[in-house]
C-alpha positions in Angstrom: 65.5 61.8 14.7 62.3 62.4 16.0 59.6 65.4 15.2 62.0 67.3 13.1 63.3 64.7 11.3 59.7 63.8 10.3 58.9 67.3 9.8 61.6 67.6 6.9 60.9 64.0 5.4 57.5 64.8 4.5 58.7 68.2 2.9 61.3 66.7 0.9 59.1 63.6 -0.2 56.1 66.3 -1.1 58.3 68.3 -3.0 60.3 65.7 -4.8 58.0 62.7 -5.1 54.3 64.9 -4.7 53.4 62.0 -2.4 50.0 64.2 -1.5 48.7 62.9 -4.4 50.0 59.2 -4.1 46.7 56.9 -3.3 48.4 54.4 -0.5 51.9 55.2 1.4 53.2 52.3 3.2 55.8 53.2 5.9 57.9 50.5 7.4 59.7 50.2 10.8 60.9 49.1 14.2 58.2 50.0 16.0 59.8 53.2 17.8 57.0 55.6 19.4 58.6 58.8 17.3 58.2 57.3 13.7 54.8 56.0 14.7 53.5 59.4 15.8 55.6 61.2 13.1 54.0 59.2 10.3 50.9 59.7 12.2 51.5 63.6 12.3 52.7 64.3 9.0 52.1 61.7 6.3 47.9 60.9 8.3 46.9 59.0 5.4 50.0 56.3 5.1 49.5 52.9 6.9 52.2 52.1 9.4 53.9 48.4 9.0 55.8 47.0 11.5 58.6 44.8 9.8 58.5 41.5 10.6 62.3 41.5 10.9 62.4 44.0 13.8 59.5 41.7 15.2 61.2 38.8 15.8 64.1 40.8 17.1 62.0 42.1 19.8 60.6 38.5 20.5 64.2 37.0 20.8 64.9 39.6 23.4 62.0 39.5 25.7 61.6 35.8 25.2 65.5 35.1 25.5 65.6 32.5 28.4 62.7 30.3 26.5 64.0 29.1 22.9 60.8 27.2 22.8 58.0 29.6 23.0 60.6 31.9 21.2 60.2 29.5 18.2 56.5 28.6 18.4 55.8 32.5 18.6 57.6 33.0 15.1 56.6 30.1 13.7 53.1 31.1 14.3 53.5 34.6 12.9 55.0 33.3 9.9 52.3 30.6 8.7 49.9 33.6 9.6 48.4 32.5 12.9 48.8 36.1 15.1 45.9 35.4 17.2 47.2 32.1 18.3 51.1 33.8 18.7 49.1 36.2 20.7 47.7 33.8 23.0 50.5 32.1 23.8 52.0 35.5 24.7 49.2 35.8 26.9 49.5 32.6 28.6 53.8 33.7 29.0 52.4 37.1 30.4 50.2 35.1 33.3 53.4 32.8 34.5 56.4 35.1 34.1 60.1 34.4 35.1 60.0 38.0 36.8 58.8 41.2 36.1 61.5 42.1 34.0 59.7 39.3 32.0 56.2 40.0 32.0 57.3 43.5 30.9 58.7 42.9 27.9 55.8 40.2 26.7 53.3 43.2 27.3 55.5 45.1 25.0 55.8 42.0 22.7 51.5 42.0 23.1 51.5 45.8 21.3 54.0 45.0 18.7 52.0 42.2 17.8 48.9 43.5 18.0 50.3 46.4 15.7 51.8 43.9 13.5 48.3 42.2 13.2 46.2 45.4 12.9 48.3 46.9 10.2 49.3 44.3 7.5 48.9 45.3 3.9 
């Protein structure tokens, strides 16, 4: 993983799949720092997707002790409505359980926000 895994997927890709001269790369993914900042290092003209899968996982484990707002979040997100999921993430982030809490809804913040700044 990391760097050098990066570093050898862009070789392989250029030399089997010439994707140099491909006119829009998508990559997909979790949302880990080292495929960010590898696609960012090595493939600079791709556009970084954050599934929507590994979304939702990370809201049903930093919002695990409200099923509610858990459900209203991805309900939201899925009829398209990020700045309003976003909001209500906001209004979780002022009123937290614990700080345990509030620091996973910051993290859910940036994977939204990446969500929303990057769809295709």
């Amino acid at each position: 993983m990391g760097k050098k895994f990066m570093e050898e997927l862009s070789l392989i890709s250029e030399e089997r799949l010439s994707l140099s001269k491909v006119k829009r790369l998508l990559f997909g993914g979790d949302g880990d720092s080292w495929i960010i900042s590898g696609i960012k290092d090595y493939f600079s003209s791709a556009v970084y997707l954050l599934s929507l899968y590994h979304l939702f996982q990370k809201i049903r484990e930093a919002l695990g002790r409200r099923k509610e707002e858990q459900k209203a979040v991805k309900d939201l997100l899925l009829s398209d409505q990020i700045d309003k999921g976003l909001s209500t993430i906001d209004q979780m982030i002022r009123n937290p359980y614990d700080l345990k809490e509030k620091d996973n809804l910051n993290k859910i913040n940036i994977f939204m926000l990446i969500y929303q700044n990057n769809e295709p």
